[in-house]
C-alpha positions in Angstrom: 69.7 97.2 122.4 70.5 99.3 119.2 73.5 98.5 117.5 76.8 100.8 117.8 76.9 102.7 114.9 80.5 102.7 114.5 80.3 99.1 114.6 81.5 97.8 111.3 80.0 93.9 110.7 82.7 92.9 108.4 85.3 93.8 111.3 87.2 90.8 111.8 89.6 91.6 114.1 88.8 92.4 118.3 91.8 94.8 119.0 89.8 97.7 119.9 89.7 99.4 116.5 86.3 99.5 115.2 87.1 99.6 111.3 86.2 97.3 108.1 89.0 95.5 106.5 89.2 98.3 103.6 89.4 101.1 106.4 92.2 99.0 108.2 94.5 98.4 104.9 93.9 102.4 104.4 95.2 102.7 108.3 98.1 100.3 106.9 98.8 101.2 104.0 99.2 105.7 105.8 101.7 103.2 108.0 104.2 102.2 105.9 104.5 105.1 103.7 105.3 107.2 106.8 108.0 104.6 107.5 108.9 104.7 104.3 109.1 108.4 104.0 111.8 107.9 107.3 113.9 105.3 105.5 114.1 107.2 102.2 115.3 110.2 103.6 118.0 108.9 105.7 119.1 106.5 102.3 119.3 109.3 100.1 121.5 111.4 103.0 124.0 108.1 103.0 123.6 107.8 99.3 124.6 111.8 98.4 127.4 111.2 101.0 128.7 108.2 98.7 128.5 109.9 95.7 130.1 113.1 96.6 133.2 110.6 98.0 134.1 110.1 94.4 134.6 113.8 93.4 136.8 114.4 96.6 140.9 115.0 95.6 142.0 112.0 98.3 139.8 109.5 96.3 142.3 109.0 93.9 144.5 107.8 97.1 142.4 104.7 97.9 143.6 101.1 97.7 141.8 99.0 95.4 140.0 97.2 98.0 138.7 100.5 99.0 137.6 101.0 96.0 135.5 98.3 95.8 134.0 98.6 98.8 132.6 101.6 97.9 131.5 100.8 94.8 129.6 97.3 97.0 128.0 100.6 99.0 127.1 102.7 96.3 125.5 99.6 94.8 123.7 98.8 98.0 122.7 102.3 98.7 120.9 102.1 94.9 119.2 98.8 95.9 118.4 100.4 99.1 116.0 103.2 97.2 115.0 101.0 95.0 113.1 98.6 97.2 112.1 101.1 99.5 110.0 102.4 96.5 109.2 100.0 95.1 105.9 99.6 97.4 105.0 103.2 95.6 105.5 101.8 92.6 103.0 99.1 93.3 100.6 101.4 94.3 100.4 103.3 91.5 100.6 100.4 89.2 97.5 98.8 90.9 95.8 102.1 92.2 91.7 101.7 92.3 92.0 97.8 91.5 90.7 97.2 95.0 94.4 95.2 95.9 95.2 97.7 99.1 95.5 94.4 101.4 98.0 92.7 98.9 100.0 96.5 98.1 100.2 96.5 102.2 101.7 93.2 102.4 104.4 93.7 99.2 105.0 97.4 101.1 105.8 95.5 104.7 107.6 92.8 102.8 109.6 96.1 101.0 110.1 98.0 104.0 111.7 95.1 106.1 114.0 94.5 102.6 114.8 98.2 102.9 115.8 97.9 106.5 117.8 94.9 106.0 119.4 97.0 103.1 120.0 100.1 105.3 121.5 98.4 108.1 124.1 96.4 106.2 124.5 100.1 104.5 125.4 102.1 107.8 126.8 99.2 109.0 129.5 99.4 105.5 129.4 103.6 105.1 131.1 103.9 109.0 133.5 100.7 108.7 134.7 102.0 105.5 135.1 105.8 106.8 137.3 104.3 109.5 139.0 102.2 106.8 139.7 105.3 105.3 140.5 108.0 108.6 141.8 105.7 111.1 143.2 102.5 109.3 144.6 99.2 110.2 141.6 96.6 111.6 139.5 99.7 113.2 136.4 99.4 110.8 136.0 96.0 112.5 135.4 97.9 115.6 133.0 99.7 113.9 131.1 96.6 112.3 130.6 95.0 115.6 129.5 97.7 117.5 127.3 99.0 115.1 125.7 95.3 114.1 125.4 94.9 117.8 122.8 98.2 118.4 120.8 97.5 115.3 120.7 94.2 116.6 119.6 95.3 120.2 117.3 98.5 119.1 115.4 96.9 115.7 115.4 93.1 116.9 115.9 92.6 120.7 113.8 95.5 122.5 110.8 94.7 120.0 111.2 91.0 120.5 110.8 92.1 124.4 108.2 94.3 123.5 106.3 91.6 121.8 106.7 88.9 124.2 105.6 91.1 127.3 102.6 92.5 124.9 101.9 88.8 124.3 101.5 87.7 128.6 99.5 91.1 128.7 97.0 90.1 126.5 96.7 86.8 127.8 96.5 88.1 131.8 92.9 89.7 130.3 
């Protein structure tokens, strides 16, 4: 029986995908800079938000623990950028040294960073906004009910997901 020509031999893996380990860290490696691309953009809308606070006229009305809160933000919305590009950095740094396995492992280590980043960011950016609009203990609302979606949609559903892909595989 000839041999599948799309069959590669170094293909370690049997999940359906025919493709050598360089062709898979390529697939990867297209991965998390789309996921990237989706975290920077929605960090750099929450970080111009920040910035433009400052150069509002009721700025000069907030308390000094207001103040520093959005300073903690407008740092965390920084570190947020920087680790989400930091995988890019890599890439370039290392590009055509043959590391594409290792730069997709550093850019899913990043990317989780980033998201950990970007949730305590939203998370902060609403609780302060109702610090600022509303007053009094309201942001709290807003830290719980927020921490508790993120927690449900970006740990809980793909925990399900995961555990129910898991018996699937194993019903084969």
């Amino acid at each position: 029986m000839p041999e599948d020509p799309r069959h590669h031999p170094e293909d370690d893996r049997i999940d359906g995908r025919d493709e050598s380990p360089a062709e898979r860290a390529d697939r990867n490696w297209s991965e998390v800079l789309q996921e990237l691309r989706v975290l920077q953009t929605g960090t750099q809308i929450l970080t111009g938000f920040l910035l433009a606070l400052a150069f509002q006229p009721a700025f000069s009305e907030l308390t000094g623990p207001q103040r520093t809160a959005y300073l903690a933000l407008v740092v965390l919305a920084a570190l947020s950028s920087i680790v989400a590009l930091a995988p890019v950095a890599l890439h370039r740094a290392v590009f055509q040294h043959g590391v594409k396995p290792a730069v997709v492992r550093y850019g899913h280590l990043a990317l989780v960073t980033a998201l950990i980043t970007v949730a305590v960011l939203v998370v902060g950016v609403v609780a302060f906004v109702f610090d600022v609009v509303v007053g009094g203990y309201t942001f709290w609302w807003a830290i719980v009910l927020l921490s508790a979606i993120i927690i449900t949609l970006w740990l809980v559903v793909p925990g399900i997901i995961r555990v129910r892909a898991r018996g699937i595989g194993e019903r084969r």
